[in-house]
C-alpha positions in Angstrom: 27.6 -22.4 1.8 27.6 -19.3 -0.8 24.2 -16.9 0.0 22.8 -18.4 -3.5 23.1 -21.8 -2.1 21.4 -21.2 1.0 19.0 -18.9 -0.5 17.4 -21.9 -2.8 17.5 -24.2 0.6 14.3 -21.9 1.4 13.6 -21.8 5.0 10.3 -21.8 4.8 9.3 -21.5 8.1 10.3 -18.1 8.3 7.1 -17.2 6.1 4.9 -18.5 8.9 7.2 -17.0 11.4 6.7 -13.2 9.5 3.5 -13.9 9.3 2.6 -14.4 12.7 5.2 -11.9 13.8 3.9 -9.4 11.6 0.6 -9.9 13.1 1.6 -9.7 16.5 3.4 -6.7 15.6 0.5 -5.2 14.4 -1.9 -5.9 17.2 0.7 -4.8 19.9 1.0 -1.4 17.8 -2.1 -0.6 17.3 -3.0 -0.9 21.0 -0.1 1.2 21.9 -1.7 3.7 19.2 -5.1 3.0 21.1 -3.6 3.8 24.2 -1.9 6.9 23.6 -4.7 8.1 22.0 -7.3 7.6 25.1 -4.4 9.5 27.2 -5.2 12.8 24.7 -8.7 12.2 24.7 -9.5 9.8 22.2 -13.0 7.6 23.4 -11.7 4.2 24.4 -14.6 2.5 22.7 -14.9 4.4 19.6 -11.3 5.9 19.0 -11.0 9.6 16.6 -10.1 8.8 12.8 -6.6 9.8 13.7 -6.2 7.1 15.8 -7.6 4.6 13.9 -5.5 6.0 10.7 -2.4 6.0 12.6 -3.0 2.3 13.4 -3.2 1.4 10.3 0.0 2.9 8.9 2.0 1.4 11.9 -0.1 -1.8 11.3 1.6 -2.2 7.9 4.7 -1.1 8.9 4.7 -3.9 11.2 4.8 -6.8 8.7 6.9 -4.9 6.8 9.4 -4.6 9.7 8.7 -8.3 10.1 9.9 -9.1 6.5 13.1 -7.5 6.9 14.0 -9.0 10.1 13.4 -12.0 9.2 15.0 -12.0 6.0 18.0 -10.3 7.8 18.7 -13.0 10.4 17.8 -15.9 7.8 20.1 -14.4 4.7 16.9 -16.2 2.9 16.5 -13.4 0.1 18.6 -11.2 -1.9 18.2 -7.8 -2.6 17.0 -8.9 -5.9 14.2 -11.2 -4.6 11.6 -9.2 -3.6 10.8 -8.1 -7.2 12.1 -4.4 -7.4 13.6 -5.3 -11.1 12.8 -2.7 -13.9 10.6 -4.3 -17.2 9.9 -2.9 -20.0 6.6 -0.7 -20.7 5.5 -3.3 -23.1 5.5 -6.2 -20.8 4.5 -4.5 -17.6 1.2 -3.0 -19.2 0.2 -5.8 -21.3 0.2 -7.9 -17.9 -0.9 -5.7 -15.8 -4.2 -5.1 -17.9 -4.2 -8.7 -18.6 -4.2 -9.3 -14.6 -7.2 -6.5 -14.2 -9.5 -8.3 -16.8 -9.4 -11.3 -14.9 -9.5 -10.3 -11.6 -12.5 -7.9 -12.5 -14.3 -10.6 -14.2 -13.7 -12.8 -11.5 -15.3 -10.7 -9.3 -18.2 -9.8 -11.1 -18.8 -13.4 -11.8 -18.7 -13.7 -7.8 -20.6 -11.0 -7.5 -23.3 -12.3 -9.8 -23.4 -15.4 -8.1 -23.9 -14.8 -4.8 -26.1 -11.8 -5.8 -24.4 -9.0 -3.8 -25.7 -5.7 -4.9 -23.6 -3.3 -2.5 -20.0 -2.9 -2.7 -17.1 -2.8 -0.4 -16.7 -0.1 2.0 -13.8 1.3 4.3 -14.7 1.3 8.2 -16.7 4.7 9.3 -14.0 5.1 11.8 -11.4 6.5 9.4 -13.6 9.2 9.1 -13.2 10.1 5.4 -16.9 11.7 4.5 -16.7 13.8 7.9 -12.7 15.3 7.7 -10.9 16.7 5.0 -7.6 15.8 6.5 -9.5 12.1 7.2 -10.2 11.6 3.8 -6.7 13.1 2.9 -4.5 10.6 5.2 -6.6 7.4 4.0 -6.1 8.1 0.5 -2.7 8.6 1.0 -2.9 5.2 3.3 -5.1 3.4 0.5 -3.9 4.5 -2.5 -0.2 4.9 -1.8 1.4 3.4 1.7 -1.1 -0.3 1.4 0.1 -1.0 -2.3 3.5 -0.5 -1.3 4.1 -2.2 1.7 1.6 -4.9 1.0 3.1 -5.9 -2.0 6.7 -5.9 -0.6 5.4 -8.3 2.1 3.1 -10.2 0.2 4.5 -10.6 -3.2 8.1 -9.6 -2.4 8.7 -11.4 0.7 6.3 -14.1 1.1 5.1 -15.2 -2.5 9.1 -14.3 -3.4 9.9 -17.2 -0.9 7.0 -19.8 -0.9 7.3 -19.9 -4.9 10.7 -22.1 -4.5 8.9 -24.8 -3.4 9.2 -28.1 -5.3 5.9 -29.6 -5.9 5.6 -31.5 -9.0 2.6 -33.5 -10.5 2.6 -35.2 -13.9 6.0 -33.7 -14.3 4.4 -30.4 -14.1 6.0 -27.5 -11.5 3.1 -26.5 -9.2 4.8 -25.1 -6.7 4.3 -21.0 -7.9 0.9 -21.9 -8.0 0.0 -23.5 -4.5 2.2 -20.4 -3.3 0.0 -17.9 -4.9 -2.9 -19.6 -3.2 -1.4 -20.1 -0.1 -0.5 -15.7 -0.3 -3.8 -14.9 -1.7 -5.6 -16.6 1.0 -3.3 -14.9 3.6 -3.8 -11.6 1.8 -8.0 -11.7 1.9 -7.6 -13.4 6.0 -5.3 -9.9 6.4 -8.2 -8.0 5.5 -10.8 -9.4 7.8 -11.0 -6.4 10.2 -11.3 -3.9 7.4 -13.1 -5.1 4.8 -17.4 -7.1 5.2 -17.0 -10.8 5.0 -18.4 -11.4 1.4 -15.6 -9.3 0.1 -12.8 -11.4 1.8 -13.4 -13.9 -1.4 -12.7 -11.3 -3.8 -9.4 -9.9 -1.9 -8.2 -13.1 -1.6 -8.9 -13.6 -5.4 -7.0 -10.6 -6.0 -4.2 -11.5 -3.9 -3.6 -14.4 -6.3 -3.9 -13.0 -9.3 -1.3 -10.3 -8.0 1.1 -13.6 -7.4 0.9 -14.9 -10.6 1.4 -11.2 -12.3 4.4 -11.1 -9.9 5.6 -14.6 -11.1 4.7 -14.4 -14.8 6.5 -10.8 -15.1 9.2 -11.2 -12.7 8.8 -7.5 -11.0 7.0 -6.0 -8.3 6.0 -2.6 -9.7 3.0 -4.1 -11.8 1.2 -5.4 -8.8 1.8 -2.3 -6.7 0.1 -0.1 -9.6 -2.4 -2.9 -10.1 -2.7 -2.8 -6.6 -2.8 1.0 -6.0 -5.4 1.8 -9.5 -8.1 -1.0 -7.7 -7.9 1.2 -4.5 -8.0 4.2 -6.0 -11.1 3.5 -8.2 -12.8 2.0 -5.0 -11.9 4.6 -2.9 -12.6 7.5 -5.1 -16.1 5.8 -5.9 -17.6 4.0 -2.8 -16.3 6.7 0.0 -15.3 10.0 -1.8 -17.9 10.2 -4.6 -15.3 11.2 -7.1 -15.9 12.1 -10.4 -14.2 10.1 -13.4 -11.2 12.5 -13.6 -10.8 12.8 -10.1 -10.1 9.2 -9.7 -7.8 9.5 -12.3 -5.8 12.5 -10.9 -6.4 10.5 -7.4 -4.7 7.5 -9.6 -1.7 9.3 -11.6 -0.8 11.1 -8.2 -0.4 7.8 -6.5 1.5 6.1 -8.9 4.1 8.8 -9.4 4.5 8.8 -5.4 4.7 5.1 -5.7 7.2 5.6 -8.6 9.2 7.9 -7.1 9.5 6.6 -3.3 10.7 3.0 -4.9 12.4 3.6 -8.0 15.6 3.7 -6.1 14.8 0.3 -5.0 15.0 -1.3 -8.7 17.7 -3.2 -10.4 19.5 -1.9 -12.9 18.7 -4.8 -15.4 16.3 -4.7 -17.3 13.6 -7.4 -17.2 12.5 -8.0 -21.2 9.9 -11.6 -20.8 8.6 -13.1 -18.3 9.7 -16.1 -17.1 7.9 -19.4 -16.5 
């Protein structure tokens, strides 16, 4: 059987095997972080912003080390699959702002419904509004190393794989759909330990929308920017009090070290419409 051939088979149990890996992964790595930490000092019950920083990049790194495996021993995905494919500037912006008005109106329409006044915040234990070099590690965290590697596992690996599936109704193809529900549900559940429990709706909201931009343009690097600007407007205004061109230094810097750190990682082909 040729690698294209066993590539549309799907396995699709490998998703849930990632997944759980990935988690498991993450738990046993951050303890180990927890761990060492204590050893050099670090309060057992309320561990320094290093340590909980730390845990979070390895955290990450976890499902994206799960990803790989996986697709490695399955042969599952091509290079090609996860999304790294280069579009062109007018496709990749009109989406990606297209994506941002309805995931922003979405969420103020939740927001209005349910009456929530506050707005998301990031775990006092990163320590970002006591440390300088807190504040500078979680925005390179937040802004930079979470739209990367969440994207590659989210929408490159597991949205890249679930989206074969063949579910038709009315002679209509659902199947990219239920698999961007499916990820965006994972993607807000993923955030449960770092974000409050009425904004677990809206991440998993924005987890879908980031499917369908994935889907509709073909390419990975609008949902990383998408991914990155929400962060970095949230960040820069809910913990760091930034002022308007401070977020958007904070933003430009993050996409050029997005940019450059996975540029390499694009196909040479050019992507020119999306493709239902």
């Amino acid at each position: 059987m040729s690698d294209e051939a066993q590539r549309q088979r799907a396995p699709y149990w490998i998703a849930l095997a990632a997944v759980l890996t990935g988690f498991a992964a993450g738990v046993f790595v951050t303890l180990v972080v927890e761990l060492v930490g204590s050893a050099l000092g670090s309060p057992a019950t309320k561990p320094t912003p290093a340590v909980n920083i730390a845990a979070d990049f390895l955290f990450d790194a976890a499902f994206v080390g799960s990803a790989l495996y996986f697709t490695t021993i399955t042969k599952a995905m091509g290079r090609g699959d996860f999304g790294y494919r280069r579009i062109s500037w007018r496709l990749g912006i009109g989406a990606l702002f297209a994506a941002a008005f309805i995931y922003y109106a979405g969420t103020l329409l939740y927001a209005q419904l349910l009456h929530l006044s506050g707005t998301d915040r990031l775990p006092s234990g990163l320590g970002v509004k006591t440390s300088t070099w807190a504040a500078v590690f979680t925005a390179l965290f937040v802004c930079v190393v979470a739209p990367m590697a969440e994207e590659f596992f989210f929408r490159g690996f597991l949205f890249g794989l679930l989206r074969r599936m063949r579910v038709s109704v009315a002679g209509r193809e659902l199947g990219p759909w239920i698999a961007a529900v499916v990820v965006g549900l994972l993607f807000g559940l993923a955030h449960y330990d770092s974000a409050q429990p009425q904004y677990l709706v809206p991440l998993g909201f924005l987890g879908f929308v980031l499917c369908i931009l994935r889907w509709r343009t073909r390419s990975l690097y609008p949902c990383m920017a998408l991914h990155s600007i929400n962060n970095c407007v949230a960040l820069g205004v809910n913990e760091l009090a930034l002022n308007g061109g401070e977020i958007v230094a904070l933003t430009a810097a993050s996409l050029l070290v997005i940019a450059l750190l996975t540029a390499p990682l694009a196909e040479r082909r050019r992507t020119q419409i999306a493709s239902a």
